[in-house]
Structures are given as structure tokens and as C-alpha cells.
N, C-alpha and C positions, 0 to 999 in steps of 0.2 A: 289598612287597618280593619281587620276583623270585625264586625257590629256585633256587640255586648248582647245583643237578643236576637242574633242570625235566627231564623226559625229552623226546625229541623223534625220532622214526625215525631221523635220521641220524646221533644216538648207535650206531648200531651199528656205522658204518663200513664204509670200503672193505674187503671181508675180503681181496680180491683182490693189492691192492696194497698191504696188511698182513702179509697171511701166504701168501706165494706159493707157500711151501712145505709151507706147512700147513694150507693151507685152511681151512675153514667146520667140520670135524672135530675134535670130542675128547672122551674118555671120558665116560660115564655119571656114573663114579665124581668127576668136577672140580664138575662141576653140582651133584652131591648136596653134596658139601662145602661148596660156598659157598650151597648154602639151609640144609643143616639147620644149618650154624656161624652161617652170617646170624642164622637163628632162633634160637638159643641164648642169644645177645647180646641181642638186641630183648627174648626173655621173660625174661632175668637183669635186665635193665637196667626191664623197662616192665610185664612180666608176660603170661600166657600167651594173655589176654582181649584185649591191646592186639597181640600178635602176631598173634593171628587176623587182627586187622581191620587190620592194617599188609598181610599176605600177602592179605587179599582183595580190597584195595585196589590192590594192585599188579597181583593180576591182572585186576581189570577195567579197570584202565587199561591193561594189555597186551594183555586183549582185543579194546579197541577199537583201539588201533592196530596190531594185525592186523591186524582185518577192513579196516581202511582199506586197507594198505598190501599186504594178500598178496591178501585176497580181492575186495574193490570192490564195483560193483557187478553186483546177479541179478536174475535174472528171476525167479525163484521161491521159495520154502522149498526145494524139490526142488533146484533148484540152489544155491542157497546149502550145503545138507549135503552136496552131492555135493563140493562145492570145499574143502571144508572138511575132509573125509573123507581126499580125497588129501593135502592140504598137510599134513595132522596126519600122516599118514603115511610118506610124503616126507620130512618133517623131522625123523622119530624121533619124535615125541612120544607118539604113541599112536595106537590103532585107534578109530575111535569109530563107534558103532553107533548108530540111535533106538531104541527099545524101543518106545515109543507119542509122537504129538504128538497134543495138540488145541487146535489153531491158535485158536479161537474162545476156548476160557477161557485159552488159554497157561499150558498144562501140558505140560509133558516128562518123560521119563524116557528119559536116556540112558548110554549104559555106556562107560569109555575101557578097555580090554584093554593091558596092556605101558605102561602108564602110567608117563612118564619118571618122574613126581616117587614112585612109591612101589612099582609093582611087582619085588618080591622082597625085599622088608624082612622085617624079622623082625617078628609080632606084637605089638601093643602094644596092643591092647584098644582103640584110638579110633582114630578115621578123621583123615588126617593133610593129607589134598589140599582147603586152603582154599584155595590160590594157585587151583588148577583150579577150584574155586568161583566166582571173581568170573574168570576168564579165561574159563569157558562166558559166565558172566553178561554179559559186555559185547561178547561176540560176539553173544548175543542180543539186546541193548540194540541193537547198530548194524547189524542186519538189521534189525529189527522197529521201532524208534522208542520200545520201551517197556521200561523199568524193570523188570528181571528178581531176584529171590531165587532160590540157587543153592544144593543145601544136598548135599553127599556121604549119601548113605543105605547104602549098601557100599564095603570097602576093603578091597586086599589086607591092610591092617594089622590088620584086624577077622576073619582066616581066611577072607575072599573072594578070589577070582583074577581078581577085576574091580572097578574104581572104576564105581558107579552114581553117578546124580545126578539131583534130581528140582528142577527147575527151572517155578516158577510166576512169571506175570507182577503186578506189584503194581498195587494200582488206582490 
């Protein structure tokens, strides 16, 4: 059976001839409401174990269709982070930086700066950007061919002023 809300890129819509007046723009503050009230629901209803993996689920599937849709395809790793770099930029989401890659065991360590989903929270002792978990993950999945683990290792929410991420490839 088909799911009633399969995602599909052209769920996004014309924004143009949507909102003529208001364009592709709106607060921070909208976005955060409807994840962390999304998330509220899912862990009242499923619990905070099933929420993880409903947000890391989402964002590898929004990873990948990213990378389809924004980024395509590259020449390199070099280009691939370079396209990647701007678009996260461009589009608010975040600065992202490599810290180290070794292409060969597919190991990463990379940092998002201004990170839409969490920079400027208030502390909470855990690290909160699973969506960004599996949204690197499947962007690494659909440059590389290979099956990426995605794990936050720093968070503004843990008194860091940076989301890190140490991302290994699975055998």
C-alpha cells in the first residue's frame, strides 16, 4: 500500500506562484516549532527511542533527495563539499566545514556553525540534531554509494557553539 504522504521533491512546490509575496522566506522561530512540537508528539505518542529513528529517517531521506535535486552530479569529494558548502549556506541551514576525511576507511569529522536545527538553544545536557544525523548521512550515502553511520559528537545543547559529526562508512 502506497503511503498517503510518500514524499516526492515536487511536494515542495511552486513557491513562486504560491507565495508571490512572500517568497521562499520565514522565521527561524516557524521551523523550530513545527520540529521540536513534531517531536513532542512522536515521543508522547511512540517514545523518545522511536523518535530518534523517525528524525534520522527523515533526514536521510531528505538527504538524498538533496543531493539529487540541489546538488547532482561531481566530479570529486572536492566538489561535491564545495557545492554542498554553498547550498547549506545559501539556504540558511548552516556553515559546514571538514575537520579531517579519509576517503579510503570513510571516516569524517565534520562541524555545521549556525546550525538551523539547534544553534542558540538553551542547554540540555544531550545533543539534539538527529535529523542532521541521517541528512549528512544520506548525502554521503548518494555521493559515495555507500552506507553511511552519522553520530552528533558535539552540540550547541551540550555548551558547544558547534554541531560536530563523526560519520563512518558501514561495511
Amino acid at each position: 500500500m502506497e503511503p498517503k504522504y510518500a514524499f516526492r521533491w515536487d511536494l515542495l512546490g511552486d513557491i513562486n506562484l504560491g507565495r508571490p509575496h512572500l517568497g521562499n522566506q520565514t522565521r527561524l522561530e516557524v521551523y523550530r516549532l513545527m520540529q521540536f512540537t513534531l517531536r513532542d508528539v512522536i515521543e508522547q505518542k511512540l517514545g523518545s527511542s522511536v523518535a530518534d529513528e523517525v528524525f534520522y529517517q527523515s533526514g536521510l531521506l531528505a538527504g538524498k533527495f538533496f543531493y539529487e535535486n540541489m546538488i547532482g552530479s561531481v566530479e570529486s569529494f572536492d566538489d561535491f563539499v564545495s557545492r554542498l558548502q554553498n547550498l547549506l549556506k545559501e539556504m540558511g541551514i548552516g556553515i559546514l566545514r571538514i575537520e579531517s576525511a579519509d576517503l579510503n576507511t570513510g571516516t569524517l569529522i565534520l562541524t555545521v556553525a549556525e546550525d538551523l536545527d539547534c544553534s542558540g538553544l538553551p542547554e540540555l545536557d544531550y545533543e539534539i540534531c538527529v535529523y542532521d544525523e541521517g541528512f549528512i548521512s544520506g548525502l554521503l550515502e548518494s555521493y559515495s554509494g555507500k552506507k553511511f553511520k552519522v553520530k552528533e559528537i558535539d552540540c550547541w545543547c551540550t555548551g558547544d557553539r558547534i554541531c560536530r559529526f563523526k560519520a563512518e562508512a558501514m561495511a
